[in-house]
DRENNU-527971 format. One record per atom (N, C-alpha, C): atom name; residue number from 1; x, y, z. Coordinates in Angstrom, 2 decimals. Atoms other than C-alpha are relative to their C-alpha. Layout:
N
atom at CA; i NUM; u X; v Y; w Z
...
END
This chain:
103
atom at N; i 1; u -0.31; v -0.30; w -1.38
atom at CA; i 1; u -4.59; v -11.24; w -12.34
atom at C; i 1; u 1.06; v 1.09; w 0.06
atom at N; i 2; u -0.83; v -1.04; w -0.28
atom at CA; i 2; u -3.00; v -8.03; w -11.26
atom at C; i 2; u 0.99; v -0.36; w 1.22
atom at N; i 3; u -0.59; v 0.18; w -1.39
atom at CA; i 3; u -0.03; v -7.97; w -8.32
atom at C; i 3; u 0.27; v 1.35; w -0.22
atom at N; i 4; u -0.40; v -1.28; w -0.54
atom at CA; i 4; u 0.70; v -4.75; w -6.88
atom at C; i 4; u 0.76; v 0.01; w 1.25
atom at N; i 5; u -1.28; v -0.07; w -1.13
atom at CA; i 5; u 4.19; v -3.78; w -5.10
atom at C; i 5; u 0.24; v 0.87; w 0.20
atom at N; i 6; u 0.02; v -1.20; w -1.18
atom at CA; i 6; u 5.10; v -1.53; w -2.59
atom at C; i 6; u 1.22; v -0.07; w 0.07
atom at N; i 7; u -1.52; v 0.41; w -0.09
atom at CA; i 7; u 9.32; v -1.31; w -2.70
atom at C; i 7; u 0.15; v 1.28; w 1.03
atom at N; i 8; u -1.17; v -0.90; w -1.03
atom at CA; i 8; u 11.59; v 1.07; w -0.06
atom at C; i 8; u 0.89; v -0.31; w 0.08
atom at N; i 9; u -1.43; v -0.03; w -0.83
atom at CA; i 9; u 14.95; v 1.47; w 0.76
atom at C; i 9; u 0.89; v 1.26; w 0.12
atom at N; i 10; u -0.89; v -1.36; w -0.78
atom at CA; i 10; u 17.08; v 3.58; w 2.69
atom at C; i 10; u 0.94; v -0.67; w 0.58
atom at N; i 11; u -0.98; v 0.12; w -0.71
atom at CA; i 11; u 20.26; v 3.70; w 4.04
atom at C; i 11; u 0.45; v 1.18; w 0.91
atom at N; i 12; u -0.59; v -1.45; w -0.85
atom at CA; i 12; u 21.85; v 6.00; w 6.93
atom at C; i 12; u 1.34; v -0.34; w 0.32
atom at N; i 13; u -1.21; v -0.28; w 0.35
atom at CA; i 13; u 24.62; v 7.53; w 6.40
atom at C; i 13; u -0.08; v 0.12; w -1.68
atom at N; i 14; u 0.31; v -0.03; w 1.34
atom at CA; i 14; u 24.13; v 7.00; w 2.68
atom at C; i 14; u 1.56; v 0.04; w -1.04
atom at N; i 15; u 0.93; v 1.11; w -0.76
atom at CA; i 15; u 25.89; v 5.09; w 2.48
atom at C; i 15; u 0.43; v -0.31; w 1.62
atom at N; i 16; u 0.20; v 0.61; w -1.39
atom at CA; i 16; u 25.43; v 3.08; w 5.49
atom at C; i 16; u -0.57; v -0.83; w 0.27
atom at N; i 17; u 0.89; v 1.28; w -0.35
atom at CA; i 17; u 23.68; v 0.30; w 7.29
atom at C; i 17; u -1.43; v 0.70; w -0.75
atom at N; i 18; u 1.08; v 0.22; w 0.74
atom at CA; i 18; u 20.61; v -0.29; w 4.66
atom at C; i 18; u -1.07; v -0.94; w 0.19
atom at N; i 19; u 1.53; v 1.00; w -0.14
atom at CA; i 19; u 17.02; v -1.89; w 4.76
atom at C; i 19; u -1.00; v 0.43; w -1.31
atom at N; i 20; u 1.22; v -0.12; w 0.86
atom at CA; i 20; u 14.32; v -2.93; w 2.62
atom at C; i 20; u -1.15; v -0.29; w 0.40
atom at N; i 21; u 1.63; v 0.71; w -0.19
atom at CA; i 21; u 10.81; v -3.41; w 2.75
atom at C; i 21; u -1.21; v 0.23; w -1.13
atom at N; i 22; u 0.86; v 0.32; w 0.95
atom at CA; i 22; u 8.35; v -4.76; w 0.70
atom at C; i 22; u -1.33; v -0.26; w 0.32
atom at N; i 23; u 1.50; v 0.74; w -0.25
atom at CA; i 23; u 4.34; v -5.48; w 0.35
atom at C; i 23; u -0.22; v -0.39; w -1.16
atom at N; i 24; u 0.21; v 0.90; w 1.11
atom at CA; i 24; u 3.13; v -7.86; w -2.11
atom at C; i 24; u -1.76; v 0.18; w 0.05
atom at N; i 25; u 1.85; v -0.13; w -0.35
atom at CA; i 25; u -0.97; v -7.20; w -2.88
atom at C; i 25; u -0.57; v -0.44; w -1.52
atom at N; i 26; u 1.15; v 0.22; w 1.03
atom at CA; i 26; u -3.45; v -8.86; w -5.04
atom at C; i 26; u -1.12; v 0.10; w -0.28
atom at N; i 27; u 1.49; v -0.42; w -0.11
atom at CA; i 27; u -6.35; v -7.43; w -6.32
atom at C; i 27; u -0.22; v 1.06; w 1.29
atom at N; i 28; u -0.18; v -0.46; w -1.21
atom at CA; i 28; u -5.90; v -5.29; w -3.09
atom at C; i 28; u 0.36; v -0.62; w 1.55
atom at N; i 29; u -0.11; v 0.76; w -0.58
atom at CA; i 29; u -5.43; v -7.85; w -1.00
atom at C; i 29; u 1.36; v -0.22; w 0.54
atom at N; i 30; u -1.17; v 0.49; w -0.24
atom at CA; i 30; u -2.17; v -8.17; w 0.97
atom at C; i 30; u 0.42; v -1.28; w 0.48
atom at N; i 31; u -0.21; v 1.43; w 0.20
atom at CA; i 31; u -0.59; v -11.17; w 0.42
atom at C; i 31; u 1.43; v 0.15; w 1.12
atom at N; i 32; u -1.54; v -0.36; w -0.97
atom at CA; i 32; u 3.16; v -10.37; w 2.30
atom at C; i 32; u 0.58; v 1.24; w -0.21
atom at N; i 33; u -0.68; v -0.79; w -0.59
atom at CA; i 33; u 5.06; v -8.16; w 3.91
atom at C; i 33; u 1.25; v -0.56; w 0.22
atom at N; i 34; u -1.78; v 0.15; w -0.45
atom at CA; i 34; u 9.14; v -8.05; w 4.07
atom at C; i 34; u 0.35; v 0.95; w 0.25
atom at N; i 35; u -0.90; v -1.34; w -0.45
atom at CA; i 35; u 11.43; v -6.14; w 5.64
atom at C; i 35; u 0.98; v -0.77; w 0.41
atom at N; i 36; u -0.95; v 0.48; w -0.60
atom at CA; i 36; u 15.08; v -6.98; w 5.58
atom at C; i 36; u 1.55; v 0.62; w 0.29
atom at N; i 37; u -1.51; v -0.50; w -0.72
atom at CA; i 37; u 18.78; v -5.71; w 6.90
atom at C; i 37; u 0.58; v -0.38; w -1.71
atom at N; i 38; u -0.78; v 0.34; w 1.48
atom at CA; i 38; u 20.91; v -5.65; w 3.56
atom at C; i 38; u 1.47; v 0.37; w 0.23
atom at N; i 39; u -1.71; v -0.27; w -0.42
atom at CA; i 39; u 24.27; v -4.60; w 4.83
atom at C; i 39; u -0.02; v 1.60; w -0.19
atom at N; i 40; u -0.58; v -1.44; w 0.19
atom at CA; i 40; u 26.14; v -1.36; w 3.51
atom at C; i 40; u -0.29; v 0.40; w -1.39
atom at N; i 41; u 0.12; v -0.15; w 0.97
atom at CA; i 41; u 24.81; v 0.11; w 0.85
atom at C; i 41; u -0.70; v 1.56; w 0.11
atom at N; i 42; u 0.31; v -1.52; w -0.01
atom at CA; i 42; u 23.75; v 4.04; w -0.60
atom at C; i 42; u -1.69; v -0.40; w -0.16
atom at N; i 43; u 1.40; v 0.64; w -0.03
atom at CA; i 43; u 19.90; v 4.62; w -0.41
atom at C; i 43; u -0.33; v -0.76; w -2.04
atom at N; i 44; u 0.24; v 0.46; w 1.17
atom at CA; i 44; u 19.56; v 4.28; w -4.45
atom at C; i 44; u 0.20; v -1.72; w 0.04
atom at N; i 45; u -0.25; v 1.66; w 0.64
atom at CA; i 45; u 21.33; v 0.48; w -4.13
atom at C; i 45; u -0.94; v -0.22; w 0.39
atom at N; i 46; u 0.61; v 0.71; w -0.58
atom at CA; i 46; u 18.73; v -0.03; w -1.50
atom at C; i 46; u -1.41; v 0.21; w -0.82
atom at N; i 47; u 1.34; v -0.57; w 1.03
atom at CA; i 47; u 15.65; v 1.53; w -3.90
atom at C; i 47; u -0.05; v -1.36; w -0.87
atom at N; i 48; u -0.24; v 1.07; w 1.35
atom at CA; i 48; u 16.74; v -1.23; w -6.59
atom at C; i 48; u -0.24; v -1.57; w 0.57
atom at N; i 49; u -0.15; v 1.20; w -0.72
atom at CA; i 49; u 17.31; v -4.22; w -3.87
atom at C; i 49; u -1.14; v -0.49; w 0.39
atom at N; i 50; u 1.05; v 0.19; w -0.20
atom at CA; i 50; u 14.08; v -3.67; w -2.88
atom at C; i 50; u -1.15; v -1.17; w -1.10
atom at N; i 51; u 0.83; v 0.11; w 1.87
atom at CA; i 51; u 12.65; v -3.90; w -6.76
atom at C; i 51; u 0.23; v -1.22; w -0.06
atom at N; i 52; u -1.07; v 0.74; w -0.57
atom at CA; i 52; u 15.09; v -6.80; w -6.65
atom at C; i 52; u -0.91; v -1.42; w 0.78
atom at N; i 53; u 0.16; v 0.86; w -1.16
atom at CA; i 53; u 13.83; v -8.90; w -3.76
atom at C; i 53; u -1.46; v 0.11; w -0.75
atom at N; i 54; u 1.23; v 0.44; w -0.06
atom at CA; i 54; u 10.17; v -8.53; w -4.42
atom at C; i 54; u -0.40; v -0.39; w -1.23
atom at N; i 55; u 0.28; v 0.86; w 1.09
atom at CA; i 55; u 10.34; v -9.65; w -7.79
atom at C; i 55; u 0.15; v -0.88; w 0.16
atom at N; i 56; u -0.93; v 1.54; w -0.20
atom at CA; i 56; u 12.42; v -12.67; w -6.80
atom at C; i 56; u -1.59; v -0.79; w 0.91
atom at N; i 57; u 1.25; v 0.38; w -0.79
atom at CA; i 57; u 9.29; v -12.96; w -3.88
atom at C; i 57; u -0.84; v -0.58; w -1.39
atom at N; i 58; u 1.04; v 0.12; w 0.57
atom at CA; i 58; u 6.73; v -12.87; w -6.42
atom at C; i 58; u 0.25; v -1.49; w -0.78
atom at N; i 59; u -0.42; v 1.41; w 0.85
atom at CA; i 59; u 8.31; v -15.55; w -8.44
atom at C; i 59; u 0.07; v -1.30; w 0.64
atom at N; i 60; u 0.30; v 1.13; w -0.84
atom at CA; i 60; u 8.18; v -17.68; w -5.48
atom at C; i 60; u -1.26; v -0.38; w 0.35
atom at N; i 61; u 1.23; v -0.17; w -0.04
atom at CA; i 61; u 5.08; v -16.88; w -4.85
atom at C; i 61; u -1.27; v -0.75; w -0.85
atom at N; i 62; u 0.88; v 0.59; w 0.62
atom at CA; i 62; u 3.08; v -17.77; w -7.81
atom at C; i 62; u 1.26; v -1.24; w -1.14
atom at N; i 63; u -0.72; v 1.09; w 1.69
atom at CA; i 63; u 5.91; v -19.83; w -10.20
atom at C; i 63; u 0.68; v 0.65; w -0.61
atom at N; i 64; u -0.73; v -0.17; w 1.29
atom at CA; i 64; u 8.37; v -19.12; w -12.83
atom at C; i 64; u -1.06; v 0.27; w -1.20
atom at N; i 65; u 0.89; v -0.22; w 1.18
atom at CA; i 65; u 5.73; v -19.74; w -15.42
atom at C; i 65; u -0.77; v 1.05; w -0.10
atom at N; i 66; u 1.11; v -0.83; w -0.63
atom at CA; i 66; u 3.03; v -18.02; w -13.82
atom at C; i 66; u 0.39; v 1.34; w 0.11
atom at N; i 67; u -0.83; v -1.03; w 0.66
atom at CA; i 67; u 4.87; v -15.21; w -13.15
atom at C; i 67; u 0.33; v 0.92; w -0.88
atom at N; i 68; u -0.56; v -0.36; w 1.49
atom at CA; i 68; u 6.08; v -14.46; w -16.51
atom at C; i 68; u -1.22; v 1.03; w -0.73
atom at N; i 69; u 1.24; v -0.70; w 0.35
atom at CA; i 69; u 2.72; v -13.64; w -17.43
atom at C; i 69; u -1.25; v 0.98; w 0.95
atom at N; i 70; u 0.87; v -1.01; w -1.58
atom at CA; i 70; u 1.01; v -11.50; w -14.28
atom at C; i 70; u 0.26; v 1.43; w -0.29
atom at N; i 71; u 0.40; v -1.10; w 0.36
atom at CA; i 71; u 0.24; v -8.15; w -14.70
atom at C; i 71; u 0.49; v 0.61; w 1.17
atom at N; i 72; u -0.64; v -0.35; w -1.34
atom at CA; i 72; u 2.71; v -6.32; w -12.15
atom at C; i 72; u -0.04; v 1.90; w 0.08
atom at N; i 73; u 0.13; v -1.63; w 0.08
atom at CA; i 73; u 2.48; v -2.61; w -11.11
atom at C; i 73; u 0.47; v 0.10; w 1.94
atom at N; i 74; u -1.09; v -0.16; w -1.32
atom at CA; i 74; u 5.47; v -1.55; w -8.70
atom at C; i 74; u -0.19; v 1.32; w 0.20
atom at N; i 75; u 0.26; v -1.05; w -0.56
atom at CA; i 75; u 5.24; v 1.50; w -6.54
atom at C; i 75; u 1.32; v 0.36; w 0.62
atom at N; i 76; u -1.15; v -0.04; w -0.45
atom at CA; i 76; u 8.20; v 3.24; w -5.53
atom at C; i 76; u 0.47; v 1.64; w 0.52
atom at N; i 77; u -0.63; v -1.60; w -0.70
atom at CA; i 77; u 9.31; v 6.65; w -3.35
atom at C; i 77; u 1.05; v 0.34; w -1.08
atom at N; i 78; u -1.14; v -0.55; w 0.67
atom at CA; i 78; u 12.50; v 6.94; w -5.66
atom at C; i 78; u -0.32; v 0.18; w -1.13
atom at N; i 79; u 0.22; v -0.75; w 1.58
atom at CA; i 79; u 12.06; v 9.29; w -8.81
atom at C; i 79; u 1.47; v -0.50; w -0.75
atom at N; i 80; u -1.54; v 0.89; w 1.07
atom at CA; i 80; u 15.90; v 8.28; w -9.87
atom at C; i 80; u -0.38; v -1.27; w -0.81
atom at N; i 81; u -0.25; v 1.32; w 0.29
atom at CA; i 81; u 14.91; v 4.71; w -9.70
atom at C; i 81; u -0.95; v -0.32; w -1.24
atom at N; i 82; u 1.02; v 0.18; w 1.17
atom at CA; i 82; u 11.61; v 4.80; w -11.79
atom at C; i 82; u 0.12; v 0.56; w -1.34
atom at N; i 83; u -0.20; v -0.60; w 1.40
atom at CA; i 83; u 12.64; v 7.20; w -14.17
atom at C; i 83; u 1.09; v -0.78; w -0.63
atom at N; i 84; u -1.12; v 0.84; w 0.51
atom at CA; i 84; u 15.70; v 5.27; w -14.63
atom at C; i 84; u -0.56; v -1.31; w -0.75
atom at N; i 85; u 0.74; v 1.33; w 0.27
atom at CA; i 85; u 13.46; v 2.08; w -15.23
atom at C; i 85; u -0.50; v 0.51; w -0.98
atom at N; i 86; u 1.04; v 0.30; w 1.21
atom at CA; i 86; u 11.23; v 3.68; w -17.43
atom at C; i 86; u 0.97; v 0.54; w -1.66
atom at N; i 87; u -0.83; v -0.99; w 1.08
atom at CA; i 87; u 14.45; v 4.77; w -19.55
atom at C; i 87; u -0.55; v 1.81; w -0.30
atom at N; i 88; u -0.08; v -2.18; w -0.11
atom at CA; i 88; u 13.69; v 8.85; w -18.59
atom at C; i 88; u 1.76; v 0.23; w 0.05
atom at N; i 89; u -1.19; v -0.47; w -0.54
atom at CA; i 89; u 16.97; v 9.03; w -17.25
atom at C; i 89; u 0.87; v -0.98; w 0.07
atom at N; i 90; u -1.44; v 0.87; w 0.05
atom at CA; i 90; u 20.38; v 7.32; w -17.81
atom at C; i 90; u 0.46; v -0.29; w 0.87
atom at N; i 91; u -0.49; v 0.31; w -1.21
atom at CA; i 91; u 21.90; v 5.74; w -15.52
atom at C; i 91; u 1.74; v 0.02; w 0.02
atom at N; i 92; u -1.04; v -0.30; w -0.05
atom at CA; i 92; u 25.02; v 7.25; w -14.97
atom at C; i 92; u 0.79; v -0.78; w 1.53
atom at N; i 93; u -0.93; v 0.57; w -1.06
atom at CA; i 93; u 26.48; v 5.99; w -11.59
atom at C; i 93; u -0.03; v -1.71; w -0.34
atom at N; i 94; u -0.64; v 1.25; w 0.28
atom at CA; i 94; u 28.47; v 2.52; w -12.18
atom at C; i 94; u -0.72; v -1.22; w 0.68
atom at N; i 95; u 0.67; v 0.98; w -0.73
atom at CA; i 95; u 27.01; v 0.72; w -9.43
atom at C; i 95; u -1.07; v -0.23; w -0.10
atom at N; i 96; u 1.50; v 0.00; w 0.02
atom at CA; i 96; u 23.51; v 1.21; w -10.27
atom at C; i 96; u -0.29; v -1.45; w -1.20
atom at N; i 97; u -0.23; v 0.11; w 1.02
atom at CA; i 97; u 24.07; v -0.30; w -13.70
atom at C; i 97; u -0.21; v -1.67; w 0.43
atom at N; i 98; u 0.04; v 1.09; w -0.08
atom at CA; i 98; u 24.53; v -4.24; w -12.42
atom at C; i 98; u -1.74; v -0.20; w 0.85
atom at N; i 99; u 1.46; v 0.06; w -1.03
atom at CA; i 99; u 21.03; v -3.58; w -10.11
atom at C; i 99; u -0.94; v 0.02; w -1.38
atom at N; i 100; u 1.05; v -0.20; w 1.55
atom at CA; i 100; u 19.08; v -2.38; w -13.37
atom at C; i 100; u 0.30; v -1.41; w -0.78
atom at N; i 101; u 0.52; v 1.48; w 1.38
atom at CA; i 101; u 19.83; v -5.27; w -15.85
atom at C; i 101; u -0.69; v -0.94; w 1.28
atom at N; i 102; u 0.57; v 0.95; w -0.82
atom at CA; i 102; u 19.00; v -7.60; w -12.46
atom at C; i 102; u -1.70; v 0.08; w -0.09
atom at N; i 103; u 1.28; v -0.36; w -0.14
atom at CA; i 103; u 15.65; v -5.81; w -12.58
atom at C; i 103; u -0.99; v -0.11; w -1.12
END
């Protein structure tokens, strides 16, 4: 079984009041939709919070166990954030650094 995720976040002001939103899809199939208020944060925290939250979803979703083993493929507007994930690019700013191991 494949899941396929859809992450965003932005903040204005940057930072500033931040939001996320998420879609959760299986097989193509959308399973949920989130979108939530996250406080004060730059858009990058909110890129990660996103990543973040809809993993945590998913894990509610199907299980801990289950989970573990699912075939996940995340989608994401931010080139920082992915390249950063896929180890392209270091992650130099401090704050980023506690979001990544979370992820």
């Amino acid at each position: 079984m494949k899941i396929t995720i859809y992450t965003d976040g932005g903040a204005r002001g940057n930072p500033g009041p931040a939001a996320i939103g998420v879609v959760i899809k299986k097989e193509g199939q959308t399973l949920k939709k989130y979108f939530q208020f996250i406080g004060e944060a730059t858009n990058n925290q909110a890129e990660y919070e996103a990543v973040i939250f809809a993993l945590k979803k998913v894990k509610l979703l199907f299980g801990r166990k289950k989970a573990k083993t699912m075939a996940l493929e995340v989608y994401t507007d931010s080139e920082l954030m992915a390249r950063q994930l896929n180890h392209q690019y270091k992650i130099k700013e401090e704050d980023l650094q506690p979001l990544f191991l979370k992820v």
